[in-house]
N, C-alpha and C positions, 0 to 999 in steps of 0.2 A: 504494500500500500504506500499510496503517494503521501508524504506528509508535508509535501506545497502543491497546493494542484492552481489550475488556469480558475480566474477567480476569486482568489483569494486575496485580501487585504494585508501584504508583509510590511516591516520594517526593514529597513538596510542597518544591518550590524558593522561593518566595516568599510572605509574604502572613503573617496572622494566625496560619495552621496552621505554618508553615515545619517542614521539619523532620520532620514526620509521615508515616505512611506508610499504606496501606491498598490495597484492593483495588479495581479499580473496576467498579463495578457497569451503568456506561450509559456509551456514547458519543454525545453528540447530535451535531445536524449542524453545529452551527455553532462547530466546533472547540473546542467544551468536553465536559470529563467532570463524571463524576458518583462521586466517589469516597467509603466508605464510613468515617466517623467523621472525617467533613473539613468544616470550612466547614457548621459545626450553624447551621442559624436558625428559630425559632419562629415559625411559622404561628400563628395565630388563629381555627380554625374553625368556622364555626356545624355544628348538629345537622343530622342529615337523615338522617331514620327510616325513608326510604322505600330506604335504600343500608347502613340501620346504623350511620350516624356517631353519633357520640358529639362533643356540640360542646366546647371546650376550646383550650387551647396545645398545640401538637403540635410536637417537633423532629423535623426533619426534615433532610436532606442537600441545600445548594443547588452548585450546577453552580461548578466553574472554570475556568479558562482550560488550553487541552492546552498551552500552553508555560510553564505553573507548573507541571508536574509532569513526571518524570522514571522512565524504568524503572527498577525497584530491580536491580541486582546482585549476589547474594546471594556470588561472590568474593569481589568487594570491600568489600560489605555499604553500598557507597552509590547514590546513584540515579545514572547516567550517560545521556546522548545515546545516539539507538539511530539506525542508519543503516540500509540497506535494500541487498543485492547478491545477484546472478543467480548459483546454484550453477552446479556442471559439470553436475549432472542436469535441468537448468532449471529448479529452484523458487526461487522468491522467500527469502529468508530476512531476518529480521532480526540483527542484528551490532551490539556495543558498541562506540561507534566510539574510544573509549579503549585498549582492551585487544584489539581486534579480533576475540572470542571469541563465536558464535554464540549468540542470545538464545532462538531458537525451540527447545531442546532439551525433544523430548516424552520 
């Protein structure tokens, strides 16, 4: 089980953003996300007319590591560790492993 999925509201624990928080929009495979108004970097791209581009500087949102970022907690109102346990009903949940309080509340 995923313990950041697409969706989710993290905190950035380390790095240039620290501190910030946003939703994230992509989890690729190789254990990074993709979170929005995080880790801005400008691209350079030529035109191509044949797709519509428009050539220019473009920001854009580049990937980071899934252990710089943390689920937000909106309790506690900061990011915390999220752990993963088997209900009585047998589903999977995720769980803040600080306060021990279910993450996955739909």
């Amino acid at each position: 089980m995923k313990k950041i999925r697409k969706g989710d509201k993290v905190v950035v624990l380390t790095g240039k953003d620290k501190g910030k928080q946003g939703m994230v929009l992509r989890v690729l495979d190789d254990n990074r996300v993709l979170v929005e108004n995080v880790n801005i970097i400008k691209r350079h791209t030529k035109p191509n007319p044949n797709k519509g581009v428009t050539g220019g500087i473009v920001d854009k949102e580049a990937s980071i590591h899934i252990s710089n970022v943390a689920l937000f907690n909106p309790a506690t109102g900061k990011g915390e560790r999220v752990g993963a346990r088997i209900m009585q009903d047998g589903n999977k949940m995720r769980f803040f492993r600080k306060s021990g309080e279910v993450a996955d509340v739909k």
